[in-house]
The first five atom37 places (N, CA, C, CB, O) and aatype in JSON, in Angstrom:
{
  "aatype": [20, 20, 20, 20, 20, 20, 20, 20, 20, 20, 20, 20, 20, 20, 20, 20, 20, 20, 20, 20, 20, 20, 20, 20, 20, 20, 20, 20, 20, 20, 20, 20, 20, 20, 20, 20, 20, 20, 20, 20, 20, 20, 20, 20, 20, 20, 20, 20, 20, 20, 20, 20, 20, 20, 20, 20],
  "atom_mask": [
    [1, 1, 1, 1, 1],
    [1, 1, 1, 1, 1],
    [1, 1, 1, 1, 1],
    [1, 1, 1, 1, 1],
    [1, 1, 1, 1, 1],
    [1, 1, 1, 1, 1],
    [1, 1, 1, 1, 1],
    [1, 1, 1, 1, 1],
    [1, 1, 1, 1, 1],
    [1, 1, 1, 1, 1],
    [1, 1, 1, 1, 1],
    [1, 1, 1, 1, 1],
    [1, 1, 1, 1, 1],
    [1, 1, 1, 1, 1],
    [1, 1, 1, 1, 1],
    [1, 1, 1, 1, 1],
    [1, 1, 1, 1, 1],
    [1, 1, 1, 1, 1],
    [1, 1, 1, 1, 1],
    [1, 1, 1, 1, 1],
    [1, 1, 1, 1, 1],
    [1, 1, 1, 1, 1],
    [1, 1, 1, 1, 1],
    [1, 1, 1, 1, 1],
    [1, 1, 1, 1, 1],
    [1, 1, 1, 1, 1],
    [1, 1, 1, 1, 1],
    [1, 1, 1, 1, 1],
    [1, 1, 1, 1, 1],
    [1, 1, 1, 1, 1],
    [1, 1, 1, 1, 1],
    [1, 1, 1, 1, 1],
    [1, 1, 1, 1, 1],
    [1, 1, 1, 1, 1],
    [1, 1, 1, 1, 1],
    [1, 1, 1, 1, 1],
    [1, 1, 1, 1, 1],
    [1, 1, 1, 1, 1],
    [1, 1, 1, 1, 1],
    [1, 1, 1, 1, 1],
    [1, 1, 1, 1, 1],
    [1, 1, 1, 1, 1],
    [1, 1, 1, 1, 1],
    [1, 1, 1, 1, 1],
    [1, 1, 1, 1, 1],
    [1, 1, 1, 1, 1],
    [1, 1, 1, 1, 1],
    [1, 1, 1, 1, 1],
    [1, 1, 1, 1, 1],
    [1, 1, 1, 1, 1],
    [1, 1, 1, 1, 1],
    [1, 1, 1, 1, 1],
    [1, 1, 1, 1, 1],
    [1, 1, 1, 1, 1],
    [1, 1, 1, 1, 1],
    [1, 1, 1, 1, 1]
  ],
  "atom_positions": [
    [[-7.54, -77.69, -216.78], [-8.95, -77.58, -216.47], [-9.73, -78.41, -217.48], [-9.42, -76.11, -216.48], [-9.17, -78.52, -218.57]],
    [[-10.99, -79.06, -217.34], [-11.77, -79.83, -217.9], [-12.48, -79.07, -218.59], [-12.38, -80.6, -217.19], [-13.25, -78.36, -217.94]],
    [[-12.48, -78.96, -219.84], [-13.57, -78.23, -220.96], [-14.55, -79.51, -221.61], [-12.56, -77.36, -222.48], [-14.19, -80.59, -222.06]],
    [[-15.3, -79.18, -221.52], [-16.92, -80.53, -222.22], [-17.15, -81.43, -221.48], [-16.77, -81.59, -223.69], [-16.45, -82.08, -220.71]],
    [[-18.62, -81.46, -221.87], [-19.34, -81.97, -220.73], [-19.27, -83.66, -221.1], [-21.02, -81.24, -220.62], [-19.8, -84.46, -220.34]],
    [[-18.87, -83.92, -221.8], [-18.2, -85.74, -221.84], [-17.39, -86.09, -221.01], [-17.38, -86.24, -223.03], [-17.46, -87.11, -220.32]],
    [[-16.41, -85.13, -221.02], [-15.1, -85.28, -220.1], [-15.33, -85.74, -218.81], [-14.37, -84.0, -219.9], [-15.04, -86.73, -218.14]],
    [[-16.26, -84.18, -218.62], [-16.33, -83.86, -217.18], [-17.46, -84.69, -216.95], [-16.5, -82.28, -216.73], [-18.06, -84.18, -216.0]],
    [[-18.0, -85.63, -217.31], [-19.19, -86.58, -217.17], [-18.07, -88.1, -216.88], [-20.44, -86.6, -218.92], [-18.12, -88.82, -215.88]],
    [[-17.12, -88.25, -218.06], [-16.07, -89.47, -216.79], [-15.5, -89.19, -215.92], [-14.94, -90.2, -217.13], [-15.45, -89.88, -214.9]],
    [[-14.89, -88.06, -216.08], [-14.25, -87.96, -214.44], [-14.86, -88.12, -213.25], [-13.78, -86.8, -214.14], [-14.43, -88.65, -212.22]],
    [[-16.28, -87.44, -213.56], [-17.42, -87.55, -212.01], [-17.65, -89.01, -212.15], [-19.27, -86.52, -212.02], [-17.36, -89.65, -211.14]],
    [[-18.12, -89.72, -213.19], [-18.58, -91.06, -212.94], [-17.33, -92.07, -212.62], [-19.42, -91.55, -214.22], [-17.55, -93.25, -212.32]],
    [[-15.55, -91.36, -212.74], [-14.56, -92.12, -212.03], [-14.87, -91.86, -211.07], [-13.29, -92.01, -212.15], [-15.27, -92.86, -210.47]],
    [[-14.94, -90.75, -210.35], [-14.82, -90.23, -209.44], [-16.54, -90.86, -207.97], [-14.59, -88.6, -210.19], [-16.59, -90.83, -206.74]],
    [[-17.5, -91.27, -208.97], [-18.55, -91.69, -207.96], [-17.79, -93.03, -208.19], [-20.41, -91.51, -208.29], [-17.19, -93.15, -207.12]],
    [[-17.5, -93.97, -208.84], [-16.91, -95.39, -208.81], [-15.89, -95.34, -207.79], [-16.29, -95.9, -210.19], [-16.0, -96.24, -206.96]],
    [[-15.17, -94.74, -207.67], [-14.11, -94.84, -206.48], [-14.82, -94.42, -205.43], [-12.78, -93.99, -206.58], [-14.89, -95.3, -204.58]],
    [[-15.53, -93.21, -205.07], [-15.96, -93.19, -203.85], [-16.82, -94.35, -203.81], [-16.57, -91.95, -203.49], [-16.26, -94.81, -202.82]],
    [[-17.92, -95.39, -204.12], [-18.37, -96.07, -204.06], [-17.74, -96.98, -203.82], [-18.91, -96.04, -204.64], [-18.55, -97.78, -203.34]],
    [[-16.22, -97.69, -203.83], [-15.87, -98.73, -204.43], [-14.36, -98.49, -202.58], [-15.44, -98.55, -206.73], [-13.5, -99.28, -202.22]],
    [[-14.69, -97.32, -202.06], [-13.68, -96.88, -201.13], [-15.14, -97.12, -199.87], [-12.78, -94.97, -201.51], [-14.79, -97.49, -198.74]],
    [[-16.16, -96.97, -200.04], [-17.5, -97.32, -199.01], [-17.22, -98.6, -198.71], [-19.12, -97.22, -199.64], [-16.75, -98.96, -197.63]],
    [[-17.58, -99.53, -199.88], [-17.77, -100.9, -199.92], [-16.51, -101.41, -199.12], [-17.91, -101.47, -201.45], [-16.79, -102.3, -198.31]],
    [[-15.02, -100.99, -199.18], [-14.0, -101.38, -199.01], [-14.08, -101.18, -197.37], [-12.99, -100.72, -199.91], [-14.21, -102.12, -196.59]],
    [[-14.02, -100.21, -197.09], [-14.64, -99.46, -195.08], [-15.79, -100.25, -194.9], [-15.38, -97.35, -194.83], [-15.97, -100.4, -193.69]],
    [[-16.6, -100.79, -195.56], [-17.9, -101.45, -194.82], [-17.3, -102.94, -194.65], [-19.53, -101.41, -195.85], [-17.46, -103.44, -193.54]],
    [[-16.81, -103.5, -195.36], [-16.01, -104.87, -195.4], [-15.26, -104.88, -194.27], [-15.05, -105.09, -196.62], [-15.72, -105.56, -193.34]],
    [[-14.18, -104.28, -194.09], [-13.39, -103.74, -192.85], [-14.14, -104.03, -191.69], [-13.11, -102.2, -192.88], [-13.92, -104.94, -190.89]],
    [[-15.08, -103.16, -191.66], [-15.64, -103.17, -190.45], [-16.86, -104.71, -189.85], [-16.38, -101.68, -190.58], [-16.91, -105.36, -188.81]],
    [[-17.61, -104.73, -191.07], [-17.87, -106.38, -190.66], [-17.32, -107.19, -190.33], [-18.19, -107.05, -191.28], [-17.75, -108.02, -189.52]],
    [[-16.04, -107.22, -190.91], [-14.87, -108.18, -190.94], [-13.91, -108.07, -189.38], [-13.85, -107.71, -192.42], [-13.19, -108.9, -188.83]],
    [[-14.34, -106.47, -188.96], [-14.26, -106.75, -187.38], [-15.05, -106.86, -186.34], [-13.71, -106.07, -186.92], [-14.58, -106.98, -185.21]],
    [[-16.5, -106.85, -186.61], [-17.37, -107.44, -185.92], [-17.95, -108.71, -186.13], [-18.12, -106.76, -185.85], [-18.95, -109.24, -185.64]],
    [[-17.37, -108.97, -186.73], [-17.32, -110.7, -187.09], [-15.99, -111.24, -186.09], [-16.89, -111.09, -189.18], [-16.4, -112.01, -185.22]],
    [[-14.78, -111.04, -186.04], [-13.89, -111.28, -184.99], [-14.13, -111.01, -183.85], [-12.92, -110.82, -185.11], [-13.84, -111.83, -182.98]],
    [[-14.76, -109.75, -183.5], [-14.9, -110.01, -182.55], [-15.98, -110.69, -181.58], [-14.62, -109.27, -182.42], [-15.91, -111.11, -180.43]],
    [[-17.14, -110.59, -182.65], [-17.82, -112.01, -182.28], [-17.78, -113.03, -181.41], [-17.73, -112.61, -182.99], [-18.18, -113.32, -180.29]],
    [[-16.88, -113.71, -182.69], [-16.34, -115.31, -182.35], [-15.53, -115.24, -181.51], [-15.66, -116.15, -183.39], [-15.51, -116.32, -180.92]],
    [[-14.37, -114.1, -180.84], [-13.96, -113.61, -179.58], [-14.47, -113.64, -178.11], [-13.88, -112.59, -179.8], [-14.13, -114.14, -177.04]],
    [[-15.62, -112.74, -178.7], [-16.42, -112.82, -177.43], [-17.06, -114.13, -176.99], [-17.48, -111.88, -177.54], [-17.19, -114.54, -175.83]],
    [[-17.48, -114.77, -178.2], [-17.77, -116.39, -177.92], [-17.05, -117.27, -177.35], [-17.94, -117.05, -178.91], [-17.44, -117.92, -176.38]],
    [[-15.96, -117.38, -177.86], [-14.82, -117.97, -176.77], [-14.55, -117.68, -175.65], [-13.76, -117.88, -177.05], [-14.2, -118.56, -174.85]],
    [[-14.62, -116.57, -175.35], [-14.26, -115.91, -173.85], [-15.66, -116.68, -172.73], [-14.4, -113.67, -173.99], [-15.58, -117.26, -171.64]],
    [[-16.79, -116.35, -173.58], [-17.75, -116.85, -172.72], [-17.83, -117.8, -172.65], [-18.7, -116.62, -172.79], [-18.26, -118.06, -171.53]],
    [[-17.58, -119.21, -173.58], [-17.43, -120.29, -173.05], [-16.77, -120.91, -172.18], [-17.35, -120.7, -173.58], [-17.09, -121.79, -171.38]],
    [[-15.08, -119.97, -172.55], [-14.1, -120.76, -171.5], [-14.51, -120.06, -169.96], [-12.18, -120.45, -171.95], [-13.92, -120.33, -168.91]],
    [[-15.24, -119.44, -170.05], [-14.86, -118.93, -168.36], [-16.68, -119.15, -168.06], [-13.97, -116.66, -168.05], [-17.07, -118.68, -166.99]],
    [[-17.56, -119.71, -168.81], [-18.39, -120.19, -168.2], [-19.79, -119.15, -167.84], [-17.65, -120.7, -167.17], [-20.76, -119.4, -167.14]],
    [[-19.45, -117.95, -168.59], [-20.16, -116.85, -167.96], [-21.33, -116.43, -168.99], [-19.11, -115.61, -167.62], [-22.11, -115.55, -168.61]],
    [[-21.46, -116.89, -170.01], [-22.44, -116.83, -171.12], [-23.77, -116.56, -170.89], [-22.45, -117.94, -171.76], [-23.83, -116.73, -169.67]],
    [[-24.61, -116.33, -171.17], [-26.17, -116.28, -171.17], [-26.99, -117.01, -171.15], [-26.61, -115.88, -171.87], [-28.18, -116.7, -171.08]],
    [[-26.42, -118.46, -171.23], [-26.86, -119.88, -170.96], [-26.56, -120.23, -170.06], [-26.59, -120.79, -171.64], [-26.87, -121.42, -170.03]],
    [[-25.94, -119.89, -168.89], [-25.55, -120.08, -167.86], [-25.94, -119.73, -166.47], [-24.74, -119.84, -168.06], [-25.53, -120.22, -165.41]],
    [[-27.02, -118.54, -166.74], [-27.62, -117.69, -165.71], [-28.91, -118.6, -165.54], [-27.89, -116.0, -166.16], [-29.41, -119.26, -166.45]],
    [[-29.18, -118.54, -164.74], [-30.21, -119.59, -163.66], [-31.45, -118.82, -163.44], [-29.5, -119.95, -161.95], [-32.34, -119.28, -162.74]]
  ]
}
């Protein structure tokens, strides 16, 4: 068990650095797949012609 409040003042401030540092890591992730699929969906619409520039 943690006795004094120094201690127990790094462990929480390890402990907010990793949860902070485990956010950043899941938010990356996830840009990093709406960014693929993006440029996915961009391709698809070009090759088959069906894009939003295309409607009359």
């Amino acid at each position: 068990m943690v006795t004094g409040g120094a201690t127990a003042t790094a462990l929480a401030s390890g402990l907010v650095t990793h949860l902070l540092l485990d956010r950043l890591l899941k938010a990356g992730i996830v840009l990093a797949a709406l960014l693929v699929l993006a440029i996915g969906m961009t391709v698809v619409w070009r090759r088959t012609g069906t894009g939003p520039r295309d409607r009359d």
